[in-house]
Every structure is written in C-alpha cells, then in structure tokens.
N, C-alpha and C positions, 0 to 999 in steps of 0.2 A: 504493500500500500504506500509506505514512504516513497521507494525506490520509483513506484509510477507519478506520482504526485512531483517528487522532485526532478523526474524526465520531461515533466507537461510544462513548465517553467521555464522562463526565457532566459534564464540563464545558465541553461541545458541545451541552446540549440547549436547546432552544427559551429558555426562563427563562433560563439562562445567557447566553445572545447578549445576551437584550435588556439583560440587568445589564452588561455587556461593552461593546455599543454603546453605553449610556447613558455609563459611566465616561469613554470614548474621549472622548465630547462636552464632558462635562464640565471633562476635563484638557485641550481646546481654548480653552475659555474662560479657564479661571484660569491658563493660558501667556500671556494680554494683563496679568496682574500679578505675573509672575515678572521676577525682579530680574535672575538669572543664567541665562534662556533666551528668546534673543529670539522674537517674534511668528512673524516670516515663516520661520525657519530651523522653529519648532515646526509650526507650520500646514505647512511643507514635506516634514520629517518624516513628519508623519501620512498626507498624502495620498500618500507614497508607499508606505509601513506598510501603506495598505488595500489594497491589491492581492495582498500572500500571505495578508492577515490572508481577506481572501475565502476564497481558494482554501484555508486550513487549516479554515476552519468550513464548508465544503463549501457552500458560498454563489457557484460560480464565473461561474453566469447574470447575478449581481450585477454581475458587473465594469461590465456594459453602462450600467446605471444611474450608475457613475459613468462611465465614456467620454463619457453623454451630459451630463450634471452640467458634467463640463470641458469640452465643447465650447459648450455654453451660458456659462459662467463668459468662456471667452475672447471669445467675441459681447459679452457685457456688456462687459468689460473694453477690448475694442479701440474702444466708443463711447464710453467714459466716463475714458478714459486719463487725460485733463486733470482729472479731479476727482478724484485722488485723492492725498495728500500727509501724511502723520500726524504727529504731534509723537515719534515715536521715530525710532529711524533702521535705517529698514528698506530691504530691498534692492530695488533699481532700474533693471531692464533695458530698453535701448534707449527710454527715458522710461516704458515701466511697470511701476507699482509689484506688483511679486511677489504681495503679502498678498493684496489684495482677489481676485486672481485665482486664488489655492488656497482663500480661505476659500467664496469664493463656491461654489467646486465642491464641498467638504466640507461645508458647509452643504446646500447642496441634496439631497444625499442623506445626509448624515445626519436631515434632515428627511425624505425618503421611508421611510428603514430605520422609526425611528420611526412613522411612519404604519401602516406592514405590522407592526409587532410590538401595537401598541395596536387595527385591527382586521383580526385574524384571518382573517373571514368576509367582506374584502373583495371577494373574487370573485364574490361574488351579490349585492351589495348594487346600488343602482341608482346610475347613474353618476351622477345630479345631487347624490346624496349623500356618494358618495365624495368629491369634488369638494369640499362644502361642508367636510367632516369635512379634510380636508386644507388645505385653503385658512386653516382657525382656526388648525389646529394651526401652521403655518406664518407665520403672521403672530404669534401667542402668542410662538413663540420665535424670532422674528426680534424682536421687540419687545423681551421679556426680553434677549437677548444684547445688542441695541442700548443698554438703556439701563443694565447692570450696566456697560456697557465706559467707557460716558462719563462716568457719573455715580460708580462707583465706583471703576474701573480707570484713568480720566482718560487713556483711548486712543480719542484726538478726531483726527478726518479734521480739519486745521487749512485743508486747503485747499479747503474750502466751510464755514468755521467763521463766515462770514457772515451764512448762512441762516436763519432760522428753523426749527427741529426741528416736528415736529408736536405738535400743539395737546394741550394736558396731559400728555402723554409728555414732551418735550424730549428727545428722539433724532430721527435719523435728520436732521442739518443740513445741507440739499444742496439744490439749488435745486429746483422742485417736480416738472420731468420727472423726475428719478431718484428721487425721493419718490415717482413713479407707476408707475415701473419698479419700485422696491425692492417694491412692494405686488403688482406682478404677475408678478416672476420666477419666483416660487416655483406660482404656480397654472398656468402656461406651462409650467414643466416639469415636473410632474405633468401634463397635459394631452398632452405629447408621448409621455413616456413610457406613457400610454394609449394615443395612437394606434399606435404601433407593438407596442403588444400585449404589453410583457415581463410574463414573468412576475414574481409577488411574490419580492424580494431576499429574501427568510428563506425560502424554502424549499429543500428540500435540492434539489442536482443532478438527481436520481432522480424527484423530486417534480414537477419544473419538466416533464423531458421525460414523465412521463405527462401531464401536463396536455395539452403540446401534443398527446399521439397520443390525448387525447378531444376 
C-alpha cells in the first residue's frame, strides 16, 4: 500500500529518479573529500540505502542488477585483494579492503541505472549498439571519477602508486592487468546482465512483468 501510494506521486516519476539517481552518485563522489564522513563507512551506507531506496520507487526487478553488481565487485575484489591500500584509513577485513569492494558494486550499477535512464528505447535498439553506447558511457565516468579522486580529492590507491596511470589521463595507477580489467569490468557486466535477460532497472514492477508475459 505504501510502496503504491509513494509510486503514484510526482516525485516518483521517470524525470524525478533520474534527478535522484544522479544526486545519489554524485554525493558518492564528493564523500572521497568530506573531512567528517569517511569513504568506506559513506560508500557502505549507500549500498545499503539502495535496497529500500528500490523497492520505494517501485524499481524492485532492480535489486537483481545490483545482486549481480556485488557478486561481480567480490570476483574482482577476491583477485585483486593485494592491490589495494589508500592513503586514508579505511576499513579492512580479513586483509580486504571494504571500499573498493562497495564502490565497485555501486558503480557498476549506478553506471547501468544511468544507461537505462539516458536511453529509453533501449529494448529495440541492436545489441552491438547498446553495447557500444554503454561501454563510453562507462569508461567516460569511470575516467571522470578516477581522475577528480586523484587529482583533486588526493584519494590515491598508494598501494600501486608505483605504476604508471594511463597515458594523458594520469589515473587509474595499477599495474597494467587491472588497467585491462578496470577497462572491461564494466562492459562484462552489462554483457551479463544481457544474457540473463533482466529487464531495464527504471521501469516500474508492473512494467517489467508485462514485458516478460510478451
């Protein structure tokens, strides 16, 4: 009854989420240059916030996009456990580091939400297209985040601060497999999430199961 009540409200429509979803992202980022809110407690925060924040915009098909998101984020995470270390002091269980393992998953779909709210008409388009249109956007603002955090936020991975970043960016300083993973996580999990067929996260509940019953 809530849930329908607060979907019927104009501050539940279309335009609204995506002003909504962007702000969320937004105040993900500038939590890396908050004096009095650490990184990974903010990042931990949110990814756990998106779970009713779904289920109140009536977005509950979404959850699976991120289910998949963090089951991806911990595959990354359990190979690259050793590379990751930051000049703040963030939290660190059983030798891995928390951050990289909630951003990863809140990134990834907040880059898919993003995708689905910019094109609409995704569902007919042809997949080599989708694909490309996702893969830019995804590297655009993996790039953007990467180089605000280092260059202006001075929130540096110190333990690959070794490496060389990539070539006229200076981000992303990591030795060059994870430089080739960084570049294909995000087009791997849109591709996953293709195969399994979910529906687009922005659409309502209602919306999702007609789809399936055509």
């Amino acid at each position: 009854m809530i849930q329908r009540f607060l979907s019927s409200i104009p501050l539940f429509d279309k335009r609204s989420l995506m002003i909504s979803d962007k702000a969320i992202s937004l105040l993900v980022l500038l939590s890396l240059n908050f004096s009095v809110i650490r990184a990974d407690f903010m990042i931990m925060t949110v990814y756990l916030l998106l779970f009713p924040y779904l289920l109140l915009t009536n977005r509950r098909h979404a959850v699976f996009h991120l289910l998949i998101a963090s089951a991806f984020a911990c595959c990354w995470i359990f190979i690259a456990r050793d590379q990751y270390g930051y000049n703040r002091d963030l939290l660190v269980i059983a030798g891995y580091n928390v951050y990289p393992l909630f951003a990863w998953a809140v990134g990834l779909f907040g880059v898919y939400l993003m995708y689905a709210h910019w094109v609409p008409s995704f569902r007919t388009m042809a997949f080599p297209k989708k694909m490309a249109f996702f893969s830019v956007l995804y590297w655009s603002l993996l790039f953007g985040a990467e180089i605000i955090a280092y260059h202006y936020f001075n929130f540096r991975n110190i333990a690959t601060s070794q490496y060389a970043g990539l070539p006229l960016l200076d981000c992303i300083h990591v030795p060059d497999w994870m430089k080739a993973f960084y570049l294909l996580n995000g087009p791997v999990y849109f591709l996953i999430c293709e195969f399994l067929g979910l529906p687009d996260p922005n659409t309502t509940q209602k919306e999702a199961e007609l789809l399936v019953e055509t």
